[in-house]
N, C-alpha and C positions, 0 to 999 in steps of 0.2 A: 559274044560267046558262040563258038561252035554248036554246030548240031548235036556234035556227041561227045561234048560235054554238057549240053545240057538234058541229053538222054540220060545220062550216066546223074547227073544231079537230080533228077526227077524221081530215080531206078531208087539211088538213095532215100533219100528223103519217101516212097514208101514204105521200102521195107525197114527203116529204123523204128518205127509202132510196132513192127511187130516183134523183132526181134526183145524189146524192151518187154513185153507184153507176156510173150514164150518165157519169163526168168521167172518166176514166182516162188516164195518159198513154201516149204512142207509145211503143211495146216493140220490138226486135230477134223475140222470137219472133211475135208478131201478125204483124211484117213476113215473117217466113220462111213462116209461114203462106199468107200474100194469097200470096207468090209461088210455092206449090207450088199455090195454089187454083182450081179451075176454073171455081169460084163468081163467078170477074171478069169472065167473059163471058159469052157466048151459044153456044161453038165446041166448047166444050170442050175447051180447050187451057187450059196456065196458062203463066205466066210462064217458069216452069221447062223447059219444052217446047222453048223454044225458045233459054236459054240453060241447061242441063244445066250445073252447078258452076258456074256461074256466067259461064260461056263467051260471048265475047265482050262483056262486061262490065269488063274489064280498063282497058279505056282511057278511063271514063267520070272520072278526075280532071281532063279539061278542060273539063266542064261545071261551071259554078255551079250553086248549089242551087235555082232557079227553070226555067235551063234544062234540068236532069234531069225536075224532076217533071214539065216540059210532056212530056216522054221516054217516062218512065212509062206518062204519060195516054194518049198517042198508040198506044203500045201496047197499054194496053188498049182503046181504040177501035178501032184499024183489025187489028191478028194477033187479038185475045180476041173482038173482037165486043161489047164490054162500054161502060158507063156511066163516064163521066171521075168523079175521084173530085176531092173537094174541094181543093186545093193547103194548103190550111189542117187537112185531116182528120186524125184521130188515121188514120186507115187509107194516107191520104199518106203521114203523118210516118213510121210506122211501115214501109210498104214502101222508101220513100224509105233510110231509115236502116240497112235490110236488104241493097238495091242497093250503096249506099258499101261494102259490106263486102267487094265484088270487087275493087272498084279498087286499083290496081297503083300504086304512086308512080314 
C-alpha cells in the first residue's frame, strides 16, 4: 500500500464516527431543551420565558406544520434576538415536536 493510500484510508476511517455520529434524529428532550435555552438568542430570554408550561401555547392546533415553525422562527428572531433555524433541522424538528405538546384539542 501506498503512502497516500494509506493516508487517505486512515483520513477515512476517522472521519466516518463522526459523520455517523452528526445524523441524529429530532428528540422531545433536545426539543424541551432549545425551549428552556437561552442559547437561541441574543436577550437572554428563552422560549420558556415567555410561555411558562406552556402558556399560551394551548391553541396552537390551528396551525399546520409549516405555519408553526414559521411561529417558532419568528420567535426566535424578533422576543429571543436569535438566528432562524433551519425548517428542515433536527433543532426545528425537535422544538417543533416539543411546542405540539401544549396544544389542547
Amino acid at each position: 500500500m501506498t503512502r497516500q493510500m494509506l493516508a487517505l484510508s486512515m483520513a477515512v476511517s476517522l472521519l466516518a464516527p463522526l459523520s455517523v455520529s452528526a445524523v441524529e434524529t429530532p428528540s422531545m428532550e433536545l426539543g424541551k431543551r432549545l425551549f428552556e435555552s437561552v442559547q437561541l438568542g441574543s436577550k437572554g430570554r428563552s422560549c420558556e420565558s415567555c410561555h411558562r408550561q406552556g402558556k399560551g401555547l394551548d391553541k396552537i392546533g390551528d396551525f399546520n406544520e409549516e405555519e408553526l415553525k414559521d411561529i417558532i422562527n419568528a420567535c426566535i428572531r424578533d422576543a429571543l434576538g436569535g438566528k432562524l433555524l433551519g425548517v428542515e433541522s433536527q433543532e426545528m424538528d425537535s422544538l417543533y415536536r416539543y411546542v405540539r405538546t401544549f396544544q389542547q384539542n
